[in-house]
N, C-alpha and C positions, 0 to 999 in steps of 0.2 A: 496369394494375391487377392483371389474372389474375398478368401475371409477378412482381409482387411480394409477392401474396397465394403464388405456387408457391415462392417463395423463404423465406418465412415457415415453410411448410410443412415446408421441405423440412430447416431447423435447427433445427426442432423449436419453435420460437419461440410455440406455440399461443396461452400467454396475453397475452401482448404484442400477437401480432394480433389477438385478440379486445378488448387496453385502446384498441389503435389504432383498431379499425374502432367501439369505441364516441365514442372522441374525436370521431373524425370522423361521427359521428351527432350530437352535440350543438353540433360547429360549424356542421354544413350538414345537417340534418332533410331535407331537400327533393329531399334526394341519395338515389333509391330503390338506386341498386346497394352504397350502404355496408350496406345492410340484407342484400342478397344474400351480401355476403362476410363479413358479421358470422355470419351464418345456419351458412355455412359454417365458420367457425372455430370454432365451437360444437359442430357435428356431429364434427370432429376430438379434439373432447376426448371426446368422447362424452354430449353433453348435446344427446341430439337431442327433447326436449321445447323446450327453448330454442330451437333452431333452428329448428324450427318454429314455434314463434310468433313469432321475429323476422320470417321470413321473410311471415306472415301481418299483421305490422303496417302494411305501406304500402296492404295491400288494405283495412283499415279505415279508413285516414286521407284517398285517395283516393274519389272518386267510383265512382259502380260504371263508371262508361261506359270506366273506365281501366283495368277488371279484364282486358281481354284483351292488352291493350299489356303490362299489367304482369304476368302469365303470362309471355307470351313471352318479355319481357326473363330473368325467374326461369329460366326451364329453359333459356335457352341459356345462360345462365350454367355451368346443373349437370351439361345436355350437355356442354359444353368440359370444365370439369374431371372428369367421371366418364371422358371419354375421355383424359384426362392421366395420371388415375392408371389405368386400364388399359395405355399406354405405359410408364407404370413399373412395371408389374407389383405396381402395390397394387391385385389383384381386389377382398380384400374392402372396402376403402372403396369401391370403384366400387360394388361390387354394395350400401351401403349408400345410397349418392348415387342408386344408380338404381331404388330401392323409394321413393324418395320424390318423384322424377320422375313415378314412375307413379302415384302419390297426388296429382298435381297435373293428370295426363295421363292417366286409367287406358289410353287408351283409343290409343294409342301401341303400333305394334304391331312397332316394329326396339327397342322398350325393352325393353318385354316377352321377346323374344327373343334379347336379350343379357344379360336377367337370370336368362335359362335356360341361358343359354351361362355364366356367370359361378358359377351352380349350381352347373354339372357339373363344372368346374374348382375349386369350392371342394371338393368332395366331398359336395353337398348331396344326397343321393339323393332326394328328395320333389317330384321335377320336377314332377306332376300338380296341384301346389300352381297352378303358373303357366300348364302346358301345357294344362289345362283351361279356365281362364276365357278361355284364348287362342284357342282352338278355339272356344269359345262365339259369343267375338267376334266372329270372321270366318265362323262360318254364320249368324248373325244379320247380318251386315251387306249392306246393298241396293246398296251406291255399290263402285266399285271401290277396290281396296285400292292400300295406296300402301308397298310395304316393299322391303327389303333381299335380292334372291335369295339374292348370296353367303351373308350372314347365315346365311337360312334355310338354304341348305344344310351350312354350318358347323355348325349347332347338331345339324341332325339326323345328321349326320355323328359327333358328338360322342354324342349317345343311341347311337347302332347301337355305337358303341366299348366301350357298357356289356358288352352280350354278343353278341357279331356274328353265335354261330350262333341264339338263340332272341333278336334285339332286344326290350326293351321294348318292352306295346301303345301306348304313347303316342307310339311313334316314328311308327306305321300311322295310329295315328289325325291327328298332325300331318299328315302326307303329305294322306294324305285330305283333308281341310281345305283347305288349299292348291293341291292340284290343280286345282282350276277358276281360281282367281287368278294361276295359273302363264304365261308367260310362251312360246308354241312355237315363242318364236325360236332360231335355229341357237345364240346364247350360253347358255343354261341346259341346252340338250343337250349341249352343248362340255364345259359346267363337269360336269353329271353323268358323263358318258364320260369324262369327265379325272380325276376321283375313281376310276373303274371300275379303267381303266387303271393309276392310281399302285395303291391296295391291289391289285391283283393281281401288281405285280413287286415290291410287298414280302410276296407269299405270305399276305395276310389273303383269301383268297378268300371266302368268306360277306360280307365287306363292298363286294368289288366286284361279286359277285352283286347287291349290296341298289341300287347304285344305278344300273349297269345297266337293272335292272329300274324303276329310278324314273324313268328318260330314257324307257321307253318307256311310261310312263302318260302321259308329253306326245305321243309318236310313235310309236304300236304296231307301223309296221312300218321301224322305222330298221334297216337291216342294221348299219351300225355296232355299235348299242348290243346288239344279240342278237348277234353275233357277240364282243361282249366277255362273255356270259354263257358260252359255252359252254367255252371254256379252263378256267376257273375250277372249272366243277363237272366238267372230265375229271381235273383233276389230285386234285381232292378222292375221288374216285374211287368204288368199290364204287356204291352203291343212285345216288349222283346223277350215275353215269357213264349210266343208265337215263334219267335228265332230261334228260341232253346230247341224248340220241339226239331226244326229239319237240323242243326248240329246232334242232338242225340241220337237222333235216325242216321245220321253220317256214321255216329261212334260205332251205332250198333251192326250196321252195314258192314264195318271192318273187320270187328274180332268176331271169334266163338270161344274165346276164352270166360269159362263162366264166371271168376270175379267181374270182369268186362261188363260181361251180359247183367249179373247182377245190378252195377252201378249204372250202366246204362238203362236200364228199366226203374232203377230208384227217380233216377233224372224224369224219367217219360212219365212217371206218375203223378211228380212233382207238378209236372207242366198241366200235363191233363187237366189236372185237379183243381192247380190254381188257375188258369184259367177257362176250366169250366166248358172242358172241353166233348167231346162224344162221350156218356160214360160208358157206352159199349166199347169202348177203345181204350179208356180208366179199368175197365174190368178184366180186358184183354191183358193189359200189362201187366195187372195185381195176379192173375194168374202166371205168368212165366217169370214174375220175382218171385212168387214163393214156394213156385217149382225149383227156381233155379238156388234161393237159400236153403232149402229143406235137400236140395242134390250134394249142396255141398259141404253140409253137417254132415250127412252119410257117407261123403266120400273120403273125411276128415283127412282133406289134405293140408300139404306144411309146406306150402307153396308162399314165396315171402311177399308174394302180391297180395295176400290178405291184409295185409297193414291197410289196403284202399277202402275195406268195408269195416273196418273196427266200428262205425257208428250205424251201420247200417239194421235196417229193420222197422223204423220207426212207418213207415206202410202201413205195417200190419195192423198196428193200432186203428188207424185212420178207415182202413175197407173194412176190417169186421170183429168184433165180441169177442174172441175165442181165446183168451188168455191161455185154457191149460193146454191149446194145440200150440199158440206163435210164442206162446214163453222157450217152450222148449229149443222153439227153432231157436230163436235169441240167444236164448243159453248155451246151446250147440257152438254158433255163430262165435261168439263172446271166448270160447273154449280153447277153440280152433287158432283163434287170433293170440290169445294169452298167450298159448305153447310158442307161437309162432315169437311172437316179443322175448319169451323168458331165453329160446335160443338166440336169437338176435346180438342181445345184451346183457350178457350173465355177470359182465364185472361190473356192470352199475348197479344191478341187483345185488349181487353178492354185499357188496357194499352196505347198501342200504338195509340190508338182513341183518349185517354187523351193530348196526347200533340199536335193530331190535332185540337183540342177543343180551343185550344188558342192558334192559331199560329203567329209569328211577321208579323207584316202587312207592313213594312218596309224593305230594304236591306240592307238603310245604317246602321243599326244596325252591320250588318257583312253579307261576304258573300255566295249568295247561296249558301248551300252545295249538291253536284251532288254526289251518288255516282254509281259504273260503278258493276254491278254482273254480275258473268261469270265463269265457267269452261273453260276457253280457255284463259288464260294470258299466253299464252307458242306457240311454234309453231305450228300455226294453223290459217285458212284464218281468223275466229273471231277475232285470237290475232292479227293479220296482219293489218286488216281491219280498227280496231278500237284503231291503233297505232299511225295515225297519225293526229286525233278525242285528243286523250289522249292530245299527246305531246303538241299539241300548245294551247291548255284551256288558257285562263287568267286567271293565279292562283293571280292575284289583285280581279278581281271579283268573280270566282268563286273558293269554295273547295272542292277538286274534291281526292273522298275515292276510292278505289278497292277494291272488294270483291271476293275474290278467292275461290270457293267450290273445286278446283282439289288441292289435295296434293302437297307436295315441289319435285319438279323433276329439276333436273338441265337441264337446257333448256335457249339458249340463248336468246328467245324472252322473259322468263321470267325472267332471272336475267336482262336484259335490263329494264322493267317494276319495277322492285326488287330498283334498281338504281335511275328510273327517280322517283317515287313517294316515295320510304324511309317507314318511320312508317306512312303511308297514303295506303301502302299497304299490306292489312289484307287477312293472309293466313293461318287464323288455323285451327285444326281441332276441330269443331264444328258440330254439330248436325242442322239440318237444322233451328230449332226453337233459337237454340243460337245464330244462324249466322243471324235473321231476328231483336233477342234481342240485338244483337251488331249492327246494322243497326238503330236500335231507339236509343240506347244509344249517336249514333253519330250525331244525329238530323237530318239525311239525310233527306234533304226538296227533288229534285228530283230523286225516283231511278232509273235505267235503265238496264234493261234483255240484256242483247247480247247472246242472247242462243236461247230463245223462246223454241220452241218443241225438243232441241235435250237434253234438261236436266231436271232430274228429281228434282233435285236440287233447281235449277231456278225457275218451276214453284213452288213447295211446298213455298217459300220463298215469290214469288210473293201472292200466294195464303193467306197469314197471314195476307200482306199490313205491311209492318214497315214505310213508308216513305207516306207522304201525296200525291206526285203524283209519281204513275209510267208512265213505259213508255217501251215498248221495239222496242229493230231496233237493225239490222242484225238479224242473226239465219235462222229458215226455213219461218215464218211464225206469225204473233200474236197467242196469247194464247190461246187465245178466256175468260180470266178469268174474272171476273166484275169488280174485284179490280186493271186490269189495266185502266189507264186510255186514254191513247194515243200508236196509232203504228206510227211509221216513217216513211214517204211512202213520192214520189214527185209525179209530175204529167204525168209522163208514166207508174213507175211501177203499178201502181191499177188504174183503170176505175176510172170514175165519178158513177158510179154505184156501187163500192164496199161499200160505208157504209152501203147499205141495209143491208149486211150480215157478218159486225162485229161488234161485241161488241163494240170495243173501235174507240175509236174517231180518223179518222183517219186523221195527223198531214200530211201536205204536205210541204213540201221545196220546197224554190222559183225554185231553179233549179234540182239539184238531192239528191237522199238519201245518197251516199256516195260520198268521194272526199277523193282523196290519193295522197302523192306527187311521186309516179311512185313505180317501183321495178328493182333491183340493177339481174346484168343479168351476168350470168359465162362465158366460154367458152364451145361452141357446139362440142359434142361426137359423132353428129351425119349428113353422107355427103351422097350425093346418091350413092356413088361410095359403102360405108361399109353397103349401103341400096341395091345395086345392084338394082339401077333405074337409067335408062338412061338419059343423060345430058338434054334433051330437055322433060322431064316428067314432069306432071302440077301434084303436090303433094296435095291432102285433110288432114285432120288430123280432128282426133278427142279423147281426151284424156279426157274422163269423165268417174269419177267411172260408174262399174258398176249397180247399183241403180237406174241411170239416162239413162240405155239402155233398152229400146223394139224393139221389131218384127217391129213394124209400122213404127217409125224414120227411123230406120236401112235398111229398103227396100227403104226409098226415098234416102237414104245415096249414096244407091247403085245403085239405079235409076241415079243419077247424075254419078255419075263415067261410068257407060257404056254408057253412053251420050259424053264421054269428049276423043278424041282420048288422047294414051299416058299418061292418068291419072293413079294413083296410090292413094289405100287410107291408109294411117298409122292411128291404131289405139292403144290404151293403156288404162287400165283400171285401177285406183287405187286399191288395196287391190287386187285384180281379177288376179290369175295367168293367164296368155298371150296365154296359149295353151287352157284353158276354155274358155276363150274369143274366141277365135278359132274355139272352137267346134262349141259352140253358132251362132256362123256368118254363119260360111262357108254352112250350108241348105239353110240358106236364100242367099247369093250369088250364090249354085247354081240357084234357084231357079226362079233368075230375070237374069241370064244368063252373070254373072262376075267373069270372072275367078280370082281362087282365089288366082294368079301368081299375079296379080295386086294386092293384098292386105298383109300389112306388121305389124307385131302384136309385140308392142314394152315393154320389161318390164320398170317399172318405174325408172326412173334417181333418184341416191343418195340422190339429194340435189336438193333443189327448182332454185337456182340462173341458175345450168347444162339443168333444165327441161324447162328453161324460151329460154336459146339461142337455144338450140335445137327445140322451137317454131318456129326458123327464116329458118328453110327449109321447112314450108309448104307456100305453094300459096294460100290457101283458106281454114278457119278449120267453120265446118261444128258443128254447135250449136246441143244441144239434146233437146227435145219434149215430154212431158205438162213440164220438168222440165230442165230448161235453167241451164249451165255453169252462174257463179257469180265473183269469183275468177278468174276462167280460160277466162272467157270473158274479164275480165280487162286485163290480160296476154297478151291475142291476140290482143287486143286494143294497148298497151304501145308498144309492138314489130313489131307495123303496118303491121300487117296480117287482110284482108278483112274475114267477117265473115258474114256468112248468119244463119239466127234465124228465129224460127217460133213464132211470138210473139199466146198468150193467153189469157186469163181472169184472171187465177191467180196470186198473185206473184210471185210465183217461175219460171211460165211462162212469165214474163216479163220483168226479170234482163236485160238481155242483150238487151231487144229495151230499156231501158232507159237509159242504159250508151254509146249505138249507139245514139242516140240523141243527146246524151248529147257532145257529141265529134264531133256532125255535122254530123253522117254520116247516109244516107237514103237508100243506096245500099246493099242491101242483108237481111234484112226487110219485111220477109212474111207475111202476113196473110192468108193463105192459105197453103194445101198440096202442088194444083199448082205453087204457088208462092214463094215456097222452094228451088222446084225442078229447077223450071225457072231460078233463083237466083244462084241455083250454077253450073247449067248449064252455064252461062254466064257467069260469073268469073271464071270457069276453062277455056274459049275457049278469053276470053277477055282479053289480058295480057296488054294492055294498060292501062286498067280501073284499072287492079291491081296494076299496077304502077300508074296510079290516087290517087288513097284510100291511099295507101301506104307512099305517098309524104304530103296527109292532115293529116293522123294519125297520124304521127311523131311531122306535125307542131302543131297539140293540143294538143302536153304538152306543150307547152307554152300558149295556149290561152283557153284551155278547164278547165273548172269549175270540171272537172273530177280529174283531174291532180292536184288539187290545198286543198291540206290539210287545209292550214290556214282560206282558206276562207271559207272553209265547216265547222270547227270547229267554226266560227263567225257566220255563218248560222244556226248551234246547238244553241249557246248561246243563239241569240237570240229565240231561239224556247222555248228555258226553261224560258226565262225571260218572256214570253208571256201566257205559260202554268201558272207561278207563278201569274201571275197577274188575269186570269180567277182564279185561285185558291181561292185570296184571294178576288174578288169582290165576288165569290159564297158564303163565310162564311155568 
C-alpha cells in the first residue's frame, strides 16, 4: 500500500489518491489504514485541517481500549513516509509530517530532534522554538531516555555550523541536557573524536575544538580527545596558541608514556615558539623531546602507538645545526615506525610489491605516471612553490595525479589546481591506507611527498610504498623512511657530506631545487612617514614566523642595527601577535643597548600580493638562524632587496645560500657569527652596494634559473626519467 500510495505521489496524482483512498473508505470502513493514507493525501494538497480529522475519525469510531493500537499503527505509518520523503529530499513535507507526529507523540524525542535537524536545513533560524521544550523534556524526565546519539550529534553538529567561532546558546544548553543521558561507551567518543578529527583537516577548527571538548564532558581525561584539541587552536594561532599551552600541560600531566610525552613536548615547543614565549621554557622542552626521541630509537620499540609520531621531529631542525646527530635520531624514528606499518598492513603491502614484481621496462608503452602527495594544494608556500613544477609538466610524456589528504576548502590556489588537472585531481576523503590503495590502483610509477615532516598523512602513506619509486622535495626536510627513495636537493642546499646521514639517496639538480616564474606583487600599505621613520632611515626587516626566532640570531640582529646610524629594524611574525613579539625582543634589545624607539612590530598584511610590496621599503632584510626564510627568501630576492644569511649544515639552514647562488649573488653570505654581523653592518652603511644588488636582482629574472619554472620542471623530468631508468636496470 506505502508503495502505491509513493507512486501516486510521486505523478503528482494527489486528487485521484485522495478519490481512491475515499472509494475505498466507503467499500471497506473497517479498514483503519485507508484513513491513514487518505489523512495523508490530504496533507499533500495542503488541506491539513482535513487530514487531521481524517486521521482522528477511527479514534472516535473505535473504542478507547483501541486508542494505543491505533496510535501506533498512525505514526508508523507517518514515520515510514516522513523518512521517504527525507530520502528524496523533500525536507519540507517531512518536516510537515513530522510536526504532526509530534502532536500525536509530543513526547518523542529522535522526532523532535529531526525536526530540528530539518529546521536548520530548511533555513528555519527559530530553533529554540523546539530546542527548548526539548530541553524541558528531558530534565524533567525520571526514567531513562531512549534516543538517537548519531542523531543527536548530527543536529548539534548542525547548530555549531551556525557560527562555529561564537555557537548559538542553545547549542550549550542542548549539550548540557544530554550529558547525563549520554552514553561513556568507547562509540559516542569515537563518533565525537571522529567529528574532531574530519573538521580539523577541513581547516574549520572552532568546530573541531567544540567537539573535542564534548568527548571530554563524557571522559575528562581521554588523551585522544585533548590531544585533538590542541593542533586546532596552535594553527588558529595568536591569544589561543596561549590555550594550547595549559591543554598540553593537562596532556602531559596525564601520561608518562613516552610516545605521549613525545607528542606532548612537540605541542609545548610549538606554542612556546610561536608565540614567543620564555626561551628558557622553549629550551627546557627542546631538551626532554630529544631526550625522549633519542630514548625511544634506543629502546626500538613496536608499540602500535608510534603511528602518532610518524611525522615527528621537525624541532630539531628549528633549535639547532646538528644534522649528522638529529638525522640519525629521525632516521631511527622513521625505522621504528616503518616496521611498525609494514606489520600493521602486510596485505596492502603485499599487494602493492606485486605489481612492482613486474614492472613495464619500457615508456613507449605509455607515459610515466608521476603522482604529486600533499596537504597543501590550497594557499600555502607548498601550494605556491610546487605550482609552477605542476603547470608546465609535459602531459605528452608524462601523467601527472594529485593526491590531496586536506579536505575540500574553497581556496583560490586550489580551485586553480581543481581547474588545471580536472579528474587527475583526487581529493577524497579517504583513510590513509585507501588513499595509498588509490595510489596503486593508478599505477603511479613515481610518487612524490611535498610535505615531508610537516604531515602525518604523508608520511603514513609514504611509509606503506604504493608507487615503486618515491621521492620527496620541498617540506621541512626528508623523512628519513626506507621506503623513500630519493630527496631533492642541488649542490648548495646539502653538503657533499650529507649522504653520510640520510637514508635516501640524495638527488642533486644541475642547478637548483626549485625554480618559479616570480610572484605577482600588490600595492604597499606601508611608507616611513605611517612608520614614523625618518627620510634618510636605513630599514632592516625581518618577517619570519615565530618558530624560526631565538635569543642568539636576534642579539646579532640587534648587533647590527646599533652598528648602523639611523637604522630602524621592522619585524613581524606570522601567527605571533606583535606585542608578544615585543615582549620577547625588547630584554634582548635592552640588553645590547638598542633603543627600542628604533624598533617597529608590524602585524601581518591581509593578503600575500600587500605583504610582497610592502617588502619594497626595507634596505636589507636580515635572514634567521639554524632555520633560514624559503618562501620569504624568494620574496626578497624577486623584489630586489639584498639579504644577508647565515648559511649551515643543514637544509633548512641552507635555503637561502642556494637560491643567493643561484641568482649570482655572493654578498651577504655568512658563514660565521662574524660574518653576519659584518654583512649587515656593510649593507646598512653601503647604499651604493644596495643599489649594486638591487640593479642584478631585478636583471635575474630574466637570466636566473631561479626565476624560470619551465626549465626547472624539464630539470624534474629529467630526474624521474633517470630515477625510472636505475629502477628498471636494478629489477
Amino acid at each position: 500500500m506505502t508503495t502505491q500510495l509513493d507512486n501516486a505521489f510521486s505523478s503528482n496524482q494527489l486528487l485521484l489518491s485522495v478519490s481512491e483512498y475515499e472509494k475505498k473508505i466507503e467499500q471497506n470502513p473497517a479498514e483503519v489504514s485507508h484513513y491513514w493514507y487518505l489523512g495523508l493525501s490530504l496533507l499533500l494538497e495542503g488541506r491539513e485541517e482535513e487530514a487531521q480529522m481524517t486521521w482522528m475519525t477511527p479514534f472516535f469510531e473505535f473504542r478507547e481500549k483501541e486508542s494505543e493500537r491505533l496510535l501506533q499503527q498512525l505514526t508508523n505509518i507517518l514515520f515510514d513516509v516522513a523518512q521517504q520523503q527525507e530520502l528524496n529530499d523533500n525536507h519540507k513535507l517531512a518536516w510537515v509530517i513530522r510536526q504532526h507526529i509530534q502532536e500525536f507523540i509530543p513526547n518523542e524525542i529522535n522526532n523532535i530532534l529531526k525536526i530540528i535537524e530539518l529546521d536548520l536545513g530548511l533555513g528555519i533560524q527559530d530553533i529554540e522554538t523546539n530546542v527548548d521544550p526539548l530541553i524541558a523534556l528531558i530534565s524533567e524526565s525520571t526514567e531513562t531516555l531512549n534516543f538517537d546519539e548519531n542523531l543527536l550529534v548530527l543536529v548539534i553538529e548542525k547548530i555549531v555550523n551556525i557560527d562555529p567561532v561564537i555557537p548559538p546558546p542553545s547549542v550549550d544548553k542542548l549539550v548540557e541536557a544530554f550529558i547525563p543521558n549520554l552514553s561513556t561507551s568507547p562509540t559516542i567518543i569515537q563518533l565525537l573524536a571522529g567529528k574532531s578529527e574530519a573538521y580539523y583537516r577541513a581547516s574549520h577548527y572552532h568546530i573541531a575544538i567544540f567537539f573535542a571538548k564534548f568527548a571530554l564532558r563524557l571522559e575528562p581525561d581521554n588523551l585522544d580527545c585533548i590531544r585533538k584539541i590542541i593542533p586546532p587552536l596552535q594553527r588558529l594561532g595568536l591569544n589561543y596558541i596561549k590555550q594550547s599551552i595549559d591543554w598540553t600541560t593537562k596532556y602531559l600531566s596525564i601520561t608518562q608514556d613516552s610516545v605521549d610525552q613525545i607528542i606532548g613536548t612537540h605541542y609545548l615547543l610549538e606554542a612556546f615558539l610561536t608565540y614567543c614565549e620564555n626561551w628558557n621554557k622553549s629550551v627546557e622542552a627542546y631538551q626532554s623531546y630529544k631526550v625522549h626521541l633519542s630514548n625511544l630509537v634506543t629502546s626500538k620499540s613496536e608499540s602500535e602507538s608510534l603511528v602518532q609520531v610518524l611525522p615527528t621531529g621537525s624541532y630539531l631542525l628549528y633549535m639547532e645545526d646538528n644534522p649528522s646527530e638529529n638525522r640519525l635520531i629521525r632516521n631511527g624514528l622513521a625505522a621504528l615506525c616503518q616496521k611498525m606499518i609494514s606489520k600493521s598492513f602486510p596485505k596492502n603491502i603485499e599487494t602493492y610489491q606485486k605489481r612492482f614484481n613486474s614492472p613495464r621496462l619500457s615508456l613507449s608503452e605509455c607515459p610515466l605516471r608521476i603522482g604529486y602527495l600533499s596537504e597543501c594544494f590550497r594557499t600555502h608556500s607548498v601550494g605556491f612553490l610546487a605550482w609552477w613544477l605542476l603547470k608546465y609538466h609535459n602531459r605528452q610524456e608524462f601523467d601527472i595525479y594529485l593526491y590531496s589528504i586536506k579536505e575540500n576548502i574553497y581556496d583560490p590556489q586550489q580551485q586553480a589546481y581543481k581547474q588545471e588537472f580536472g579528474n587527475r585531481f583526487h581529493q577524497e576523503c579517504l583513510s590513509m591506507v585507501e588513499m595509498a590503495d588509490k595510489i596503486n590502483q593508478d599505477k603511479i610509477d613515481v610518487l612524490v611527498d611535498l610535505d615531508s615532516l610537516t604531515s602525518y598523512g604523508c608520511c603514513a602513506i609514504l611509509a606503506l610504498k604504493p608507487a615503486p619509486i618515491q621521492v620527496s622535495w620541498l617540506g621541512y626536510d626528508a623523512t628519513g623512511f626506507p621506503t623513500v627513495d630519493y630527496f631533492i636537493a642541488d649542490n648548495y642546499v646539502l653538503p657533499e657530506s650529507a649522504q653520510d646521514y640520510y637514508t635516501e639517496k640524495i638527488w642533486r639538480l644541475p642547478q637548483n631545487y626549485i625554480g618559479i616564474d616570480g610572484f605577482t606583487v600588490g600595492v604597499a600599505t606601508l611608507t616611513k612617514e605611517s612608520l614614523d621613520i625618518r627620510e634618510d632611515g636605513v630599514i632592516y626587516y625581518s618577517g619570519q614566523t615565530g618558530l624560526k626566532r631565538n635569543p642568539h640570531n636576534i642579539r646579532l640582529q640587534l648587533q647590527i642595527i646599533k652598528q648602523v646610524p639611523n637604522s630602524y629594524f621592522l619585524l613581524k611574525s606570522y601567527r605571533t601577535n606583535y606585542q608578544d613579539l615585543k615582549d620577547f625582543i625588547a630584554p634582548l634589545a635592552e640588553a645590547e643597548g638598542v633603543d627600542l624607539e628604533r624598533l617597529r612590530f608590524l602585524p601581518s598584511a591581509p593578503t600575500d600580493a600587500e605583504h610582497r610590496a610592502n617588502l619594497a621599503i626595507a634596505d636589507v632584510v636580515l635572514d634567521t638562524y639554524p632555520y633560514n626564510g624559503a618562501t620569504t627568501t624568494l620574496e626578497t630576492l624577486w623584489m630586489g632587496i639584498p639579504l644577508v644569511t647565515r648559511v649551515g649544515e643543514q637544509f633548512a639552514a641552507r635555503n637561502s645560500y642556494t637560491m643567493m647562488k643561484n641568482v649570482g649573488l655572493k654578498e651577504g653570505i655568512a658563514w660565521t657569527d662574524e660574518e653576519y654581523v659584518d654583512w649587515g653592518v656593510r649593507l646598512g652603511k653601503d647604499e651604493d652596494l644596495r643599489k649594486d644588488i638591487h640593479w642584478r636582482l631585478l636583471k635575474s629574472r630574466q637570466t636566473s634559473p631561479l626565476w624560470n619554472g619551465k626549465k626547472f620542471a624539464r630539470e624534474m623530468e629529467n630526474a624521474y626519467r633517470q630515477m625510472w631508468d636505475v629502477y628498471v636496470e636494478d629489477r
